[in-house]
VMD Tcl script that builds the backbone (N, CA, C; Angstrom):
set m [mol new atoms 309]
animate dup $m
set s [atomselect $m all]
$s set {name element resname resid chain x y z} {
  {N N UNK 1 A 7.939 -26.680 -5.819}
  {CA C UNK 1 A 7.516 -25.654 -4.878}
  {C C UNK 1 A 6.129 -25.967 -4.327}
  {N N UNK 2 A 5.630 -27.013 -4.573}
  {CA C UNK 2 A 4.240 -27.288 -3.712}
  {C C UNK 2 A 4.110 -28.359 -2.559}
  {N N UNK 3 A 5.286 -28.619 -1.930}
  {CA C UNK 3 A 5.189 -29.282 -0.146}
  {C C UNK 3 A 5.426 -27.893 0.624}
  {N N UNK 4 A 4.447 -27.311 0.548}
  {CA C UNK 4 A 3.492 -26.551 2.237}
  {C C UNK 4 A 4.586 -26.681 3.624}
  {N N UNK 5 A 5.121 -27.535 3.402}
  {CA C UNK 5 A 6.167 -27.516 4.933}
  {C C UNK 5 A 7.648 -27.206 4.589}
  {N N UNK 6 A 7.969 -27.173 3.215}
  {CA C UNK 6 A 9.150 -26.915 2.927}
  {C C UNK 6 A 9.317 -25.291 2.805}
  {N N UNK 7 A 10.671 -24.475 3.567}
  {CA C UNK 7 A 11.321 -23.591 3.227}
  {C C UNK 7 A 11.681 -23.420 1.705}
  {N N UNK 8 A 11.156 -22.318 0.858}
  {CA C UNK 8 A 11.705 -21.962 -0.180}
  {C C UNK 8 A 13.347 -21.321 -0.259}
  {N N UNK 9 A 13.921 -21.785 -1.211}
  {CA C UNK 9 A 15.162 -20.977 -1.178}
  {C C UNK 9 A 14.339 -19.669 -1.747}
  {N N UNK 10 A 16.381 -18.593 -1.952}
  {CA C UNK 10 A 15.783 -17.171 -2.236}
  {C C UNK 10 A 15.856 -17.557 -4.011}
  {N N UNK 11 A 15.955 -18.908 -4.451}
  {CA C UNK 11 A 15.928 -18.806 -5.906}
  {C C UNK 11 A 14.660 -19.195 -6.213}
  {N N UNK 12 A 13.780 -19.799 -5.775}
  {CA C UNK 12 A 12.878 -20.038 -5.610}
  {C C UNK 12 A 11.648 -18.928 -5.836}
  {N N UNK 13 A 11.782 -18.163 -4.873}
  {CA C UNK 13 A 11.023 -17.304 -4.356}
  {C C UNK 13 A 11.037 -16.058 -5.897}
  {N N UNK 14 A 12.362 -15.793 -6.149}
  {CA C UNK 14 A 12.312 -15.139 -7.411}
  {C C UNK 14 A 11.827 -15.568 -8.234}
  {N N UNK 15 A 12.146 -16.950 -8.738}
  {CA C UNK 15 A 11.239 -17.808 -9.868}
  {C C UNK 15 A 9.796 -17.480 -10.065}
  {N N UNK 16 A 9.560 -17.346 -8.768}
  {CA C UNK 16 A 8.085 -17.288 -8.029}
  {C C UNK 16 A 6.990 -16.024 -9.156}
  {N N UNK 17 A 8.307 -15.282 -8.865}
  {CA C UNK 17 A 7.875 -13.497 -10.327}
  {C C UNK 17 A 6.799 -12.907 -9.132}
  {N N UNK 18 A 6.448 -12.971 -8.066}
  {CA C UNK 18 A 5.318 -12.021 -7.082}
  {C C UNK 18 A 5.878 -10.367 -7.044}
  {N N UNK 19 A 5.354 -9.853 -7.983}
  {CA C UNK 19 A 5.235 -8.427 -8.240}
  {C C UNK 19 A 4.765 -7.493 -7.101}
  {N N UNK 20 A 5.749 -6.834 -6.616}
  {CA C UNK 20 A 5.263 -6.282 -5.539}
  {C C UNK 20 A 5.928 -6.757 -4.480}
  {N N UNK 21 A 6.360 -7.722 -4.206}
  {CA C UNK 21 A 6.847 -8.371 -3.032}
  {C C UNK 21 A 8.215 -8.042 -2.632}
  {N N UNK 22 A 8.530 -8.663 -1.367}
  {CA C UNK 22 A 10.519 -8.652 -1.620}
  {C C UNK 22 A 10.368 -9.594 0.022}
  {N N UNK 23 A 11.686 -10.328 -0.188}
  {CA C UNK 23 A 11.937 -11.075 0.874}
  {C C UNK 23 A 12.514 -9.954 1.908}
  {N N UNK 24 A 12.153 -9.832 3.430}
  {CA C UNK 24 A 12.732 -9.187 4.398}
  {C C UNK 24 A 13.031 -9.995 5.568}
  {N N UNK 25 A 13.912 -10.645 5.217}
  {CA C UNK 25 A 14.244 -11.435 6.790}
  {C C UNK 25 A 13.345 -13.043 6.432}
  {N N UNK 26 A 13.082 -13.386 6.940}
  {CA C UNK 26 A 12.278 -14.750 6.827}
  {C C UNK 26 A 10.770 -14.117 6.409}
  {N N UNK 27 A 10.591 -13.530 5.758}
  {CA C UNK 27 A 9.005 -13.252 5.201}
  {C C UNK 27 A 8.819 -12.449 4.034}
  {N N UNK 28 A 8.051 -12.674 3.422}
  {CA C UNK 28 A 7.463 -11.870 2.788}
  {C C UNK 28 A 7.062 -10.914 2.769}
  {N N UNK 29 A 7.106 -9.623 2.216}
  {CA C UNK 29 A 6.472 -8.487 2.667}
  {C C UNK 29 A 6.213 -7.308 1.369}
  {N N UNK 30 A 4.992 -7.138 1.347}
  {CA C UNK 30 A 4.312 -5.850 0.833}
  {C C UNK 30 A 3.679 -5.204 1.100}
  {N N UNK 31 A 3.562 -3.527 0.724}
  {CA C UNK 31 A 3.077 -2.751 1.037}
  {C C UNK 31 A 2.012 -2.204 -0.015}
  {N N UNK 32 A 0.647 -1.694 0.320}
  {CA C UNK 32 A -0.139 -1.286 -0.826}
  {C C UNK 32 A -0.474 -0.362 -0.648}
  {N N UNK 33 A -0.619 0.426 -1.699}
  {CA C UNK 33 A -1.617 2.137 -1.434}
  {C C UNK 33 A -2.756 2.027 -1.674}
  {N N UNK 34 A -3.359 1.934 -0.627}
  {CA C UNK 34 A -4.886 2.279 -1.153}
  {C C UNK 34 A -5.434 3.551 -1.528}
  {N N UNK 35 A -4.846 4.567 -1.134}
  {CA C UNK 35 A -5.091 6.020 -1.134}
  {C C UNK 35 A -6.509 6.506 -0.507}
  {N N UNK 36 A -6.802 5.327 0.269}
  {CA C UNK 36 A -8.415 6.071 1.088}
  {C C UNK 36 A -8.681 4.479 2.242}
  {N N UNK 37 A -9.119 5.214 2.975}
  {CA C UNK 37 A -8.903 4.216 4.629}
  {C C UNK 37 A -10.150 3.366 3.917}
  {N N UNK 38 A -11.212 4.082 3.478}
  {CA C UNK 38 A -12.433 2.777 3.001}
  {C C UNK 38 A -11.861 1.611 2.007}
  {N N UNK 39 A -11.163 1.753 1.250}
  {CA C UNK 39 A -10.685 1.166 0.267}
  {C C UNK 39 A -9.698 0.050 1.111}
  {N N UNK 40 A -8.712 0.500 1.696}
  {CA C UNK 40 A -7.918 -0.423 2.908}
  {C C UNK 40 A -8.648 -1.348 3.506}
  {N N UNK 41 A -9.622 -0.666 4.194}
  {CA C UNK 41 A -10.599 -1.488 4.908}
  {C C UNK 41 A -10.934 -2.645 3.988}
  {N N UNK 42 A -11.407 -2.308 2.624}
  {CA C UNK 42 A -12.348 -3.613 2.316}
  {C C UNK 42 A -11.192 -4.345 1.631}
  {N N UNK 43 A -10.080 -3.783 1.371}
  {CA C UNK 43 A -8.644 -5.113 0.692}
  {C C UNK 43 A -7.860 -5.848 2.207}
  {N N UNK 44 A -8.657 -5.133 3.297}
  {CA C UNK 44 A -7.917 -6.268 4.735}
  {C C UNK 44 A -9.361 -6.930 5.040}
  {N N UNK 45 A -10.456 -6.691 4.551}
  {CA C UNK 45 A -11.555 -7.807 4.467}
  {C C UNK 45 A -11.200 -8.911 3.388}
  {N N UNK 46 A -10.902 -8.581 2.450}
  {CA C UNK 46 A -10.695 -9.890 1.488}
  {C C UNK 46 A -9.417 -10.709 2.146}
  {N N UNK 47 A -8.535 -9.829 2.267}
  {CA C UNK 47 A -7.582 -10.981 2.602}
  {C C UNK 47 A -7.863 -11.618 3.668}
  {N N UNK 48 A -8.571 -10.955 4.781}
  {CA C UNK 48 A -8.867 -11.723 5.962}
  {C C UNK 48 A -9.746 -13.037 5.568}
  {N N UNK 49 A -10.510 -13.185 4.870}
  {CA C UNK 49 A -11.333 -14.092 4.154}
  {C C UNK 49 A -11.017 -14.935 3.355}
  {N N UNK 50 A -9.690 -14.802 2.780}
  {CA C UNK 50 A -8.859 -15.690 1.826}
  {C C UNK 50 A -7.422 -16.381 2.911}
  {N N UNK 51 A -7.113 -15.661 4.034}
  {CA C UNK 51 A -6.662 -15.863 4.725}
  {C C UNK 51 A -7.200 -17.375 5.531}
  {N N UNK 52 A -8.344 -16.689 5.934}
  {CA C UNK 52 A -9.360 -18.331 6.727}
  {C C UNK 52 A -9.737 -19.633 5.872}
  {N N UNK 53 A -9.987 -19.236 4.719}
  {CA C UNK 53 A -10.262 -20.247 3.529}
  {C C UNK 53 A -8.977 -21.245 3.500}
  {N N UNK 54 A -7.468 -20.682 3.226}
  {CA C UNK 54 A -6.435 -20.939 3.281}
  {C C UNK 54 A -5.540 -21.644 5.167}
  {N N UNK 55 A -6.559 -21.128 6.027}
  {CA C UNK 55 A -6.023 -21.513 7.028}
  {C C UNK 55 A -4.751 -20.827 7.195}
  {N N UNK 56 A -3.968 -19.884 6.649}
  {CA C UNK 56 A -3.023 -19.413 6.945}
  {C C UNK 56 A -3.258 -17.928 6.991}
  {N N UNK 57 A -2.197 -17.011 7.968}
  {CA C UNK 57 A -3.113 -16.133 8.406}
  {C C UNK 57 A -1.505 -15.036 8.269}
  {N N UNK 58 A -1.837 -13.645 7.429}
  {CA C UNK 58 A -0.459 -12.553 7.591}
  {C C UNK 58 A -0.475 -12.115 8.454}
  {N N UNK 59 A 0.101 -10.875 8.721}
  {CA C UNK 59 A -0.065 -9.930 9.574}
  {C C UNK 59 A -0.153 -8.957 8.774}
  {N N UNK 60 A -1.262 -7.835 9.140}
  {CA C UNK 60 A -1.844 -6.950 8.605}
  {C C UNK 60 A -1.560 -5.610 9.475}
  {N N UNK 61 A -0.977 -4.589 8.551}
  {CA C UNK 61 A -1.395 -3.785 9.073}
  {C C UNK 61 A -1.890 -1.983 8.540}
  {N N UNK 62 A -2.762 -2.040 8.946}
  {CA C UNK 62 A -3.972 -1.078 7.826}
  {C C UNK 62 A -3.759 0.628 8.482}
  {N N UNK 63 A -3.552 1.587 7.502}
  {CA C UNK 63 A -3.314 2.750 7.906}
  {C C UNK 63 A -3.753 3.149 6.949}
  {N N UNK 64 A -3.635 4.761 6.920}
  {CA C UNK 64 A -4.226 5.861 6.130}
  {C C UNK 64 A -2.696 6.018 5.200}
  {N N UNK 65 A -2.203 5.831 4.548}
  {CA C UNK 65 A -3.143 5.612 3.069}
  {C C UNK 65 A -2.804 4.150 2.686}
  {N N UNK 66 A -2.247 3.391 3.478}
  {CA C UNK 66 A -1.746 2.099 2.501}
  {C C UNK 66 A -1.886 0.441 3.891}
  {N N UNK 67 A -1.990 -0.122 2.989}
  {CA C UNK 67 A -1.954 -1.346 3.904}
  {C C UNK 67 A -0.740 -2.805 3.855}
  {N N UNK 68 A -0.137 -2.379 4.816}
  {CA C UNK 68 A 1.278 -3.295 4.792}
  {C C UNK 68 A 0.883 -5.076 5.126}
  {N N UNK 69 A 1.679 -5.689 4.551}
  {CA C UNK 69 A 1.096 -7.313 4.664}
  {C C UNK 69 A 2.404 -7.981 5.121}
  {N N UNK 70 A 2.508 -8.846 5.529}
  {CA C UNK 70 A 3.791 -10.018 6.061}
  {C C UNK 70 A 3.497 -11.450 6.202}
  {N N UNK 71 A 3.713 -12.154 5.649}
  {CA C UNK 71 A 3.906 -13.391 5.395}
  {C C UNK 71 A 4.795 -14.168 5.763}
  {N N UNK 72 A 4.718 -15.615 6.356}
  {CA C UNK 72 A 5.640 -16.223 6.795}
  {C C UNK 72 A 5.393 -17.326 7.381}
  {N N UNK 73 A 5.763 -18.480 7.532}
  {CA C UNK 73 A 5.361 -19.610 8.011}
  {C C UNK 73 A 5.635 -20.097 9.150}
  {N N UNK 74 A 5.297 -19.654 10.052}
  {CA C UNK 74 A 6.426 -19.572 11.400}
  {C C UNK 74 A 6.467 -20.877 11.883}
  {N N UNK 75 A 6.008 -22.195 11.376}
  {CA C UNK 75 A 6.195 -23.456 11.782}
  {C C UNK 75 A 7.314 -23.742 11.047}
  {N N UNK 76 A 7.466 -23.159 9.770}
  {CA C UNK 76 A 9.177 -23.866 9.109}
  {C C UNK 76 A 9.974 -22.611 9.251}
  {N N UNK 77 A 9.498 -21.733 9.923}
  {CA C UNK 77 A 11.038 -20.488 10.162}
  {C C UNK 77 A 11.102 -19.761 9.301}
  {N N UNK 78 A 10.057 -19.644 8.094}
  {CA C UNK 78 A 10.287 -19.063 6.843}
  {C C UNK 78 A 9.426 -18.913 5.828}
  {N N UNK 79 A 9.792 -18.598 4.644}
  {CA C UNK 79 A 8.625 -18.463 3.199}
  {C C UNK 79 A 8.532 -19.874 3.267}
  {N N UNK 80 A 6.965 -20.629 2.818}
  {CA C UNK 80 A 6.859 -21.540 1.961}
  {C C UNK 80 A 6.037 -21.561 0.755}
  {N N UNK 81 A 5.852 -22.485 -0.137}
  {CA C UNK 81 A 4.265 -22.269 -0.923}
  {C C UNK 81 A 3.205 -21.857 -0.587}
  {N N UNK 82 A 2.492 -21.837 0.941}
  {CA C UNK 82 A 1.737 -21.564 1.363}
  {C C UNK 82 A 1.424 -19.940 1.147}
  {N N UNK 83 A 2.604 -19.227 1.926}
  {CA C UNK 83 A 3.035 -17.553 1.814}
  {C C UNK 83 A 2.796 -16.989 0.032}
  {N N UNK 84 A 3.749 -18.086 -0.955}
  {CA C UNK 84 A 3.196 -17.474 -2.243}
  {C C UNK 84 A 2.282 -17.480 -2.837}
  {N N UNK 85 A 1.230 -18.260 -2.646}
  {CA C UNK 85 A 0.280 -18.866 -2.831}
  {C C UNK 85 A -0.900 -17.392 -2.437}
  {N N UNK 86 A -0.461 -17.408 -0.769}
  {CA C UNK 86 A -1.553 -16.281 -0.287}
  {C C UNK 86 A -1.037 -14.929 -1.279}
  {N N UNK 87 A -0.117 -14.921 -1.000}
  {CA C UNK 87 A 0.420 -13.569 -1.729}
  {C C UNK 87 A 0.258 -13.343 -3.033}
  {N N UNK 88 A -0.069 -14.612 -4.023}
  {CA C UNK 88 A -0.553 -14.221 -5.805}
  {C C UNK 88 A -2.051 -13.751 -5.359}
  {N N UNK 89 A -2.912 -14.579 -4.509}
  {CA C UNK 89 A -4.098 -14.332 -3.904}
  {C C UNK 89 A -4.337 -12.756 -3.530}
  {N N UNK 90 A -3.755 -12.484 -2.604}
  {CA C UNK 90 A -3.776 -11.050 -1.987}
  {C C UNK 90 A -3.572 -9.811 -3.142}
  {N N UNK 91 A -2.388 -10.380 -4.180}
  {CA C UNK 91 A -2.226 -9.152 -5.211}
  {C C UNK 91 A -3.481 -9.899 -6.397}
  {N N UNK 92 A -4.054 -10.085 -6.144}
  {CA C UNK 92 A -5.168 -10.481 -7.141}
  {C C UNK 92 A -6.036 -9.246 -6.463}
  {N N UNK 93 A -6.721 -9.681 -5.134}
  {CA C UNK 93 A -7.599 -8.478 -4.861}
  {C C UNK 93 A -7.210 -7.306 -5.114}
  {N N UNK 94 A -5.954 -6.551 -4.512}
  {CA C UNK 94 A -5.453 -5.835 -4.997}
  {C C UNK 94 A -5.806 -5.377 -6.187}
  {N N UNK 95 A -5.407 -6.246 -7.317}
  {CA C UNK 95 A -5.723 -5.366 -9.060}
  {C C UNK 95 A -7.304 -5.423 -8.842}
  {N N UNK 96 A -8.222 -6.122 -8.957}
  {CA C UNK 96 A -9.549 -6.158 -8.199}
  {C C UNK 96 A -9.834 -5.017 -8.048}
  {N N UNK 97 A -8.984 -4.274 -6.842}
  {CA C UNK 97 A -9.307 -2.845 -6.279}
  {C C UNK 97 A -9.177 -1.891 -6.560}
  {N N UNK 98 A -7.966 -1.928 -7.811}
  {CA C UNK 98 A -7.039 -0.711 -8.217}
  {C C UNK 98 A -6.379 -0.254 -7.385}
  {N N UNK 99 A -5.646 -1.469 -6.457}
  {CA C UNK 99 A -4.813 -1.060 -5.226}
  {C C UNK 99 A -3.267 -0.898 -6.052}
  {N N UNK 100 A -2.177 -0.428 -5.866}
  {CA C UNK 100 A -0.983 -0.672 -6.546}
  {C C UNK 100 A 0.414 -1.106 -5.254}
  {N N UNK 101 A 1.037 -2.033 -5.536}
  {CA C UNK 101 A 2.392 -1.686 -4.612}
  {C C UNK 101 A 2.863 -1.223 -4.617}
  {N N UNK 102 A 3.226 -0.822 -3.084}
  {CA C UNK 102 A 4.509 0.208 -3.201}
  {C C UNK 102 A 5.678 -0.541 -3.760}
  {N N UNK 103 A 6.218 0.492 -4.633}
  {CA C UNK 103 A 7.792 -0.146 -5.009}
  {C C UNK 103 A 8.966 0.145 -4.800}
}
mol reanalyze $m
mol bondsrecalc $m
mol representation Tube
mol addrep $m
């Protein structure tokens, strides 16, 4: 699971164990509660920042009370290492924050 250009299968991706997550279509996707817009704010600053470090970039999107994430590699059509990679990353800040996923 570490060539960056390869499509993960969906056995793969389970192996993977990313708590919180679930495949929707070609991406990745979780949702977090922050339970307060300040708190959102500063867990779509980290990822934005771990995002650029990584060169790979989700889609974010930040509301009152929770902040939804999507992942996906849109040069191979799909999840790769790259996506799980950001995503152990992203639920790291998360516990960090005392953010929880929705489940």
């Amino acid at each position: 699971m570490t060539d960056p250009q390869r499509k993960l299968s969906t056995a793969e991706l389970a192996e993977a164990g990313l708590s919180g997550w679930s495949l929707t279509g070609d991406a990745l996707t979780a949702t977090f509660r922050t339970r307060k817009f300040s708190t959102g704010l500063e867990f779509v600053n980290r990822i934005g920042a771990s995002a650029e470090e990584a060169n790979h970039h989700p889609d974010l999107t930040l509301t009152y009370p929770e902040v939804s994430v999507t992942l996906s590699s849109h040069d191979v059509g799909g999840v790769t290492s790259r996506d799980v990679d950001l995503a152990r990353t992203i639920s790291g800040h998360a516990s960090d924050l005392g953010v929880a996923a929705a489940e």
